[in-house]
C-alpha positions in Angstrom: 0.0 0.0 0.0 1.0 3.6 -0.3 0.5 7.1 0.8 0.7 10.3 0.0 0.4 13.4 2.0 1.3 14.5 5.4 5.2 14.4 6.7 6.9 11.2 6.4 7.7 8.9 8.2 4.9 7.3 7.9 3.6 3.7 9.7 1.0 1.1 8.2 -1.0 -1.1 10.2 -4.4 -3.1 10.3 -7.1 -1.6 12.3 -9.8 -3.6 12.1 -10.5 -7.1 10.6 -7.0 -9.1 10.1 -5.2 -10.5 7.4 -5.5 -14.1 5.5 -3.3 -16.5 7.5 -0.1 -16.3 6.3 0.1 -12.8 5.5 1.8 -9.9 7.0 2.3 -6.3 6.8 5.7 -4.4 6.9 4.5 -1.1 9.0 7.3 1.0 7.7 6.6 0.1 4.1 3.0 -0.9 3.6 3.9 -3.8 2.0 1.3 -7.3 2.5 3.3 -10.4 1.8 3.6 -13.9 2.5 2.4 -17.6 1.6 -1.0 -17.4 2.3 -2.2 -21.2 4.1 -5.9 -20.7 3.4 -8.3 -19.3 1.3 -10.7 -16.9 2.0 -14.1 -17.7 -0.4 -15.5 -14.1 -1.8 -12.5 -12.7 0.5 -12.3 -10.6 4.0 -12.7 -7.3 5.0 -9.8 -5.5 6.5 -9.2 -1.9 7.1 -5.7 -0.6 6.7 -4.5 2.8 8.1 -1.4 5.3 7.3 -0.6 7.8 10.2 2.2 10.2 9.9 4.9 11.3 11.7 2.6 14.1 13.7 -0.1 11.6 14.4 -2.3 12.3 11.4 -4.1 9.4 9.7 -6.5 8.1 7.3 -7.7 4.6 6.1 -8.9 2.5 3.5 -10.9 -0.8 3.9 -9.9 -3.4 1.2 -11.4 -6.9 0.4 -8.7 -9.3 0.4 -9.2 -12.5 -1.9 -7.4 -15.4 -1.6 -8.2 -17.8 -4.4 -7.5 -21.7 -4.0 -5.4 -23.8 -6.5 -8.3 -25.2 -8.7 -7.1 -27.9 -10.9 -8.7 -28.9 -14.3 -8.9 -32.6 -15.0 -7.7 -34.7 -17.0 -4.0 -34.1 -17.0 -4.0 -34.3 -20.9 -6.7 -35.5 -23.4 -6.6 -38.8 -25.2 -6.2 -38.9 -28.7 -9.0 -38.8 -31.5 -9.8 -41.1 -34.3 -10.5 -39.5 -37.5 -14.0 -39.3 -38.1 -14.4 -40.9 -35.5 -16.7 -40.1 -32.4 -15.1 -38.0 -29.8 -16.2 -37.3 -26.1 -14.5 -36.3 -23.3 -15.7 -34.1 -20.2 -13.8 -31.4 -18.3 -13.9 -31.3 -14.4 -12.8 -28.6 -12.3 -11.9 -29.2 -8.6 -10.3 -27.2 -5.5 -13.0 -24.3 -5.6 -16.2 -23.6 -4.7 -19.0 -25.1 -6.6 -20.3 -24.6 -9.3 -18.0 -23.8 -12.1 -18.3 -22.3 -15.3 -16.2 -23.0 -18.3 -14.6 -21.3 -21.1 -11.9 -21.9 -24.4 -9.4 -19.1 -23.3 -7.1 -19.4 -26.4 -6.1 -21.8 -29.4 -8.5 -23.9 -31.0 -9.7 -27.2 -31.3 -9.3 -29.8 -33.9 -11.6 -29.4 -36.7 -14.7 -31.1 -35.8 -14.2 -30.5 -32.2 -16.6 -28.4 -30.8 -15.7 -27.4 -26.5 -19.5 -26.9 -24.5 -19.2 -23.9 -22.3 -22.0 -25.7 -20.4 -20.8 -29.0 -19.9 -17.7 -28.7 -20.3 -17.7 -31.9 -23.1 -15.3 -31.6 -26.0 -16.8 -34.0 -28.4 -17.3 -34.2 -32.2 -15.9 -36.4 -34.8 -12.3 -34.9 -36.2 -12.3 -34.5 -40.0 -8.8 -33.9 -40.4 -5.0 -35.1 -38.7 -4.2 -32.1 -37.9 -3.9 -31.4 -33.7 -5.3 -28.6 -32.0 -3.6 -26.9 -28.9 -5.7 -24.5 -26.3 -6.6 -23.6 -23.2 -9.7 -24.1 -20.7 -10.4 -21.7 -18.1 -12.4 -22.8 -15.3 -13.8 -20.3 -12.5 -15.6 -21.1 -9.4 -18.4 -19.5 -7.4 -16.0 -17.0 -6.3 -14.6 -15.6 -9.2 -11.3 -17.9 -8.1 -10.0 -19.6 -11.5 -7.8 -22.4 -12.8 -6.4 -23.0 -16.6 -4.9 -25.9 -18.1 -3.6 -26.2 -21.5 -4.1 -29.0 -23.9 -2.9 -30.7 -26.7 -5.5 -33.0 -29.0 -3.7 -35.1 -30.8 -6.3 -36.5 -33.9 -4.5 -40.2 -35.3 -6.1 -42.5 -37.8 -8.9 -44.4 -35.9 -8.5 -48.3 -35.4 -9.7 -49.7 -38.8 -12.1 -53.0 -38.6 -12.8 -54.7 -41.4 -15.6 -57.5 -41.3 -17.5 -60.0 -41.8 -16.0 -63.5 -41.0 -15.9 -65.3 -44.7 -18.1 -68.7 -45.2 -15.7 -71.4 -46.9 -16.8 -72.5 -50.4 -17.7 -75.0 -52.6 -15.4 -76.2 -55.8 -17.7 -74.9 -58.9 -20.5 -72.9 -57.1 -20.5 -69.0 -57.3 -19.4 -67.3 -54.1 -20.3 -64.0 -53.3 -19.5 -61.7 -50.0 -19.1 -58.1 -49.4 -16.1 -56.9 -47.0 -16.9 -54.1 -45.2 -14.8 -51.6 -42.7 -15.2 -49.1 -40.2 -15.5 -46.0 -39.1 -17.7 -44.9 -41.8 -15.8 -43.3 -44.3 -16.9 -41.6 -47.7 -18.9 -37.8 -47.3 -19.8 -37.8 -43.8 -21.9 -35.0 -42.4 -22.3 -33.4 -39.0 -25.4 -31.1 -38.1 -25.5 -28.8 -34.8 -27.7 -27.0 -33.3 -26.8 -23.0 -33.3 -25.4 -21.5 -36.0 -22.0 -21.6 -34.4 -21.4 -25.5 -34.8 -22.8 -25.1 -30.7 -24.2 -29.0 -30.2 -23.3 -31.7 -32.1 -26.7 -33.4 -32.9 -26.4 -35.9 -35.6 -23.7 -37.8 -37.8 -24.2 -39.7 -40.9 -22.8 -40.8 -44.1 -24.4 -39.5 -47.2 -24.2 -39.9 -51.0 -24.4 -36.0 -52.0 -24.6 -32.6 -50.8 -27.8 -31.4 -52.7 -30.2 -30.5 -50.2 -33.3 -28.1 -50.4 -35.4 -28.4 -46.9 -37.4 -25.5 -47.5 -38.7 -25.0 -44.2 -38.0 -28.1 -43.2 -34.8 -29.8 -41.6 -32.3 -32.4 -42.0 -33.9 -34.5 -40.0 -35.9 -34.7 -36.6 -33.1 -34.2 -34.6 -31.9 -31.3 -36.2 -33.9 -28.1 -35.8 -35.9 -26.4 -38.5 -33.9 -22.7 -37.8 -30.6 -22.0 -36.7 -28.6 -24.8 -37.3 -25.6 -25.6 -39.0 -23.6 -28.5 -40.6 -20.2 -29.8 -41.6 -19.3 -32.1 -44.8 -16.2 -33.7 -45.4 -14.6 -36.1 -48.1 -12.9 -36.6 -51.0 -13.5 -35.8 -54.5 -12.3 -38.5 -57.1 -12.0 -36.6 -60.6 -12.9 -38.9 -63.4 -10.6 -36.9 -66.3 -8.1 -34.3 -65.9 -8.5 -30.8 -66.5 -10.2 -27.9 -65.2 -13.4 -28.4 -63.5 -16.2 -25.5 -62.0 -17.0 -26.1 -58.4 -20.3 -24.6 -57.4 -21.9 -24.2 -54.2 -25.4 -22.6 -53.8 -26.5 -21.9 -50.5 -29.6 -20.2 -48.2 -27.5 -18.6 -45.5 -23.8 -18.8 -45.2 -21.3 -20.9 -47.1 -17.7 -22.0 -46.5 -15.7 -24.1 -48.9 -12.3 -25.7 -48.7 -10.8 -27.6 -51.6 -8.1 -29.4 -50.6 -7.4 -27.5 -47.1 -7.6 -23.9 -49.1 -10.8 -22.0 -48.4 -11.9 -21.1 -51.7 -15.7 -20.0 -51.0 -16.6 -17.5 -48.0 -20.4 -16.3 -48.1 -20.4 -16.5 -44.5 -24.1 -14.5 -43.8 -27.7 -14.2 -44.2 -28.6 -14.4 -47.9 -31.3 -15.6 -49.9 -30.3 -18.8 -52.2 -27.1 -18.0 -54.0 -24.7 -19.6 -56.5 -21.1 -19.0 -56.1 -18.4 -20.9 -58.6 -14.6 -21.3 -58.6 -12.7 -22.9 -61.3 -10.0 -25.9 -60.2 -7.3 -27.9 -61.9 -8.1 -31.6 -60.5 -5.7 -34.8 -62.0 -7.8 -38.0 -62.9 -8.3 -40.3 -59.5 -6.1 -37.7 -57.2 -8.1 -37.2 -54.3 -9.2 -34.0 -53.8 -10.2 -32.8 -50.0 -13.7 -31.3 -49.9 -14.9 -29.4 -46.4 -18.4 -27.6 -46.8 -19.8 -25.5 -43.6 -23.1 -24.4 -43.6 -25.6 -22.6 -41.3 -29.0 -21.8 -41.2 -31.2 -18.6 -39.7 -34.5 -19.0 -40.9 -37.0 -19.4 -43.4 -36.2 -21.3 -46.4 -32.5 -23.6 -46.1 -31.0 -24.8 -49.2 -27.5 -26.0 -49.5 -25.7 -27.6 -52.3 -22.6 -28.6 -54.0 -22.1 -29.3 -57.7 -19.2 -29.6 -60.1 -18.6 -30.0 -64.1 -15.8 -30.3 -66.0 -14.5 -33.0 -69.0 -16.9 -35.4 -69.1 -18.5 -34.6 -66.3 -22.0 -33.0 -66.7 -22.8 -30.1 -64.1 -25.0 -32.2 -61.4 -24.3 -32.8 -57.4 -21.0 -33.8 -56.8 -19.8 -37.2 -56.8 -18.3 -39.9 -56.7 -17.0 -39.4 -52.8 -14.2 -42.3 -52.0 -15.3 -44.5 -49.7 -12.6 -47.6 -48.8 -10.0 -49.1 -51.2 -9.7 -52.6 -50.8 -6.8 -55.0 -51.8 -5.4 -58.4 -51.1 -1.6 -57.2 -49.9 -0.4 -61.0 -49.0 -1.0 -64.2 -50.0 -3.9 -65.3 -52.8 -7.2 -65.7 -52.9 -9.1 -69.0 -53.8 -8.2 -70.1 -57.7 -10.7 -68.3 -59.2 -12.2 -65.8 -56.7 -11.5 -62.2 -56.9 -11.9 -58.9 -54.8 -13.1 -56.1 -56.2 -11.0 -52.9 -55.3 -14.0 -50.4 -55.1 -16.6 -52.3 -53.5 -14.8 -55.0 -51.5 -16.7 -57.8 -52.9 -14.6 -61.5 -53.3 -16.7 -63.2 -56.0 -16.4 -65.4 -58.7 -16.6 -69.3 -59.2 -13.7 -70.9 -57.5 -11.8 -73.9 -59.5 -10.2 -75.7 -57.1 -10.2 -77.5 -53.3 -7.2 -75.8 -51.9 -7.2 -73.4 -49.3 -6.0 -70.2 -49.2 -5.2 -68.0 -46.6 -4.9 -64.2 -47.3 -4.7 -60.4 -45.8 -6.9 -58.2 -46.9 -6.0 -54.3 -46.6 -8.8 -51.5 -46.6 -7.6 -47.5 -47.0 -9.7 -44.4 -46.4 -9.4 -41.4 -48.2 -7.0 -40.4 -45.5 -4.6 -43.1 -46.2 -5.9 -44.9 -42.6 -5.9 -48.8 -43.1 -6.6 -51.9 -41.3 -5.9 -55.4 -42.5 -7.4 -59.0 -41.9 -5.7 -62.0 -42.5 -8.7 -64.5 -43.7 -8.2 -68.5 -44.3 -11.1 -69.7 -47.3 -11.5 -73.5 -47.1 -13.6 -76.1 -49.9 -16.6 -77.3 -48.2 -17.0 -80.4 -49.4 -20.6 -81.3 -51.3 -22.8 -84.2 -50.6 -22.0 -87.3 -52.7 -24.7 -90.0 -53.9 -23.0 -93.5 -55.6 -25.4 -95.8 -57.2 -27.1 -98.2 -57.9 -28.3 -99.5 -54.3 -27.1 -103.1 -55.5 -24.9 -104.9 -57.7 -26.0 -107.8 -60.1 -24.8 -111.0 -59.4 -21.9 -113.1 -62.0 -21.3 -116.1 -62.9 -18.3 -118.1 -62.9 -16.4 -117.8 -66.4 -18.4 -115.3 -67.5 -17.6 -112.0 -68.0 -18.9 -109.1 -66.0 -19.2 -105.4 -65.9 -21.4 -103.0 -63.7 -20.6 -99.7 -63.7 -20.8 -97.9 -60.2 -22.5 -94.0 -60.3 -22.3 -91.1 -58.4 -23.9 -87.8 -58.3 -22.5 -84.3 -56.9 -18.9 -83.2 -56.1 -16.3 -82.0 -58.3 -14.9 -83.7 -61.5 -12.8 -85.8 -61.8 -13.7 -88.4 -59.3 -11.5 -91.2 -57.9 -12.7 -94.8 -56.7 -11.7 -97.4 -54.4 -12.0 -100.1 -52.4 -13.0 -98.4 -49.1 -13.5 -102.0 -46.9 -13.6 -105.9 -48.1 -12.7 -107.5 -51.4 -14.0 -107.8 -54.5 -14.1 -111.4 -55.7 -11.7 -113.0 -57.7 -11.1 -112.2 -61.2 -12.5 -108.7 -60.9 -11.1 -105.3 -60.6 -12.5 -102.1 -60.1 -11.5 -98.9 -62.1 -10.1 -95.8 -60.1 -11.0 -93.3 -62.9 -14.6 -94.7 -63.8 -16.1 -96.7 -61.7 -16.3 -99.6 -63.5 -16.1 -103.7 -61.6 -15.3 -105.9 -64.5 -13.0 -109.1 -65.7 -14.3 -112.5 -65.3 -15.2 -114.1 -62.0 -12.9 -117.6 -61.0 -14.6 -119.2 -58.0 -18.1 -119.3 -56.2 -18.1 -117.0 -53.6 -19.7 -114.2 -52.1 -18.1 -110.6 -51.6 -19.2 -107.7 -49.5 
């Protein structure tokens, strides 16, 4: 504290209430200082006074805070998977309840969105790029705490199902691999205009929407929302293609990661256009934002160029698919856009394999699968043979129905009698029989 006035020297001291414990004062100098042991809630009254050296004095009353350490939890944030689901909650403790929370500085990962209310940071990342920032939290007092972070978004864990079914020699086998998360042109809607609440994700086909007064869907609201698309572009030719949005209120478009398109306010339904160079099956990076305030809500995204008609843009890459070890069955194959084995395999050998599925981000995952022959049901014929006679000479030729050509035969059990034979390759008993006898 200081003074001014009267004839120095002058002396400090505390004349009513008394300081936080811990805490001192220097009379000479007016100076408050220690390591304060507690803290004092909305602080304490105390009332400090200056007299001089003839005895004259005045005084002040001050309210003296002493804020606790209030510690934000966690430590640090786990990782996020690309377009992948994110949630994770921010507690505050060490204060007086309850707290309020706030993003002080930096930003999030794309995606991300921080709740003031809740304190959730969740989302799905649409990039691999990391965010670093800063939460405040302050407690009933006014007493705050700050921690920064660092969100770290990795490719997600890759599954790829189903479990295969074996197959069967000369019968047409058929089965679709899929993987996940969902990849392709996924869209985010939020409640606010702002991106504020995350309310629905989804994969979908196009970005060619007219809702009139209507909305996304039920759990999006009819006004003042907003939504995020993401995904990549796979140009059929190469050249130069138009890229159009039209939108009914604001617009942002990035192509890939530059912001090309900012009609960021209330407007009626507008077209904007912006011409790109685009190679033939380079991924291109699309990211759309959108918000609407009311009345009618249109939003749309189109593109033309060689060979490509102007209509709503497509097609969005979804998972590439290839066998990176090993071989499928002879005659199966696995279709790189789709992830569909099919075909009619040739022969009863089994094959083990890895499969490998890639996102538009370059994230993979890999199965290792094992395809065995079922075998199919057999029928030999006839029920019975026909008897022989000695000297004589006799054929009967033994049948059988299903399997795979060629088929072997044997002698599974017994003997056949003498002077007969049986043929491996067709099935037939013949020579001429020697004694009397009877064979089973």
């Amino acid at each position: 504290m200081t003074a001014t006035g009267g004839t120095t020297p002058r002396t400090f001291s505390i004349t009513a209430g008394s300081l936080p414990a811990g805490l001192a004062l220097a009379a000479s100098t007016g100076i408050i200082s220690g390591t304060p042991t507690v803290s004092t809630g909305s602080g304490t009254s105390i009332t400090a006074t200056v007299t001089d050296a003839y005895g004259c004095s005045t005084s002040r009353t001050y309210n003296l805070k002493i804020c606790p350490t209030i510690a934000l939890s966690p430590a640090t944030l786990p990782n996020g998977g690309l377009n992948t689901d994110y949630s994770q909650t921010i507690t505050a403790s060490g204060g007086a309840a309850p707290y309020t929370y706030s993003l002080s500085s930096g930003s999030l990962p794309e995606g991300l969105n921080f709740d003031d209310d809740t304190a959730e940071i969740s989302g799905r990342p649409v990039t691999l790029d990391s965010g670093t920032f800063t939460i405040v939290a302050t407690d009933a007092n006014g007493c705050q705490g700050t921690r920064s972070y660092t969100l770290t978004v990795a490719c997600p864990a890759v599954t790829i199902t189903p479990e295969l079914p074996n197959f069967t020699v000369g019968t047409a086998y058929s089965e679709t691999l899929e993987a996940s998360p969902q990849s392709g042109l996924l869209a985010q809607y939020f409640s606010g205009k702002n991106f504020d609440s995350l309310v629905l994700t989804r994969q979908e086909t196009s970005i060619d929407n007219s809702w009139g007064s209507g909305s996304p869907d039920p759990l999006v609201p009819t006004d003042n929302f907003s939504a995020r698309w993401a995904g990549f572009l796979i140009p059929p030719t190469t050249g130069t293609y138009s890229v159009q949005v039209t939108a009914d209120d604001g617009v942002r478009l990035w192509i890939n990661g530059t912001l090309a398109i900012n009609k960021w306010f209330d407007q009626s339904a507008t077209t904007y256009t912006v011409s790109k160079s685009f190679t033939a099956g380079v991924a291109v990076t699309i990211k759309m934002e959108y918000y609407e305030n009311g009345g009618s809500a249109v939003a749309k995204l189109k593109w033309s160029g060689p060979s490509v008609t102007l209509g709503a843009a497509s097609p969005w890459r979804d998972y590439t698919w290839a066998v990176v070890s090993g071989s499928l069955p002879a005659g199966l194959s696995l279709n790189a856009s789709t992830g569909v084995i099919s075909g009619t395999p040739t022969s009863a050998t089994s094959a083990t394999f890895t499969v490998r599925a890639t996102d538009g981000n370059s994230c993979v995952g890999t199965k290792v699968y094992t395809l065995a022959p079922d075998c199919t049901e057999l029928t030999m014929g006839p029920a019975s043979l026909a008897g022989g006679t000695v000297g004589t000479a006799y054929s009967q030729t033994a049948t059988a129905s299903g399997g795979a050509s060629p088929l072997t035969w044997e002698v599974a059990s017994g003997t056949l009698p003498a002077g007969l034979t049986l043929n491996t390759s067709t099935g037939m008993i013949s020579g001429t029989p020697t004694t009397v006898a009877t064979s089973v």
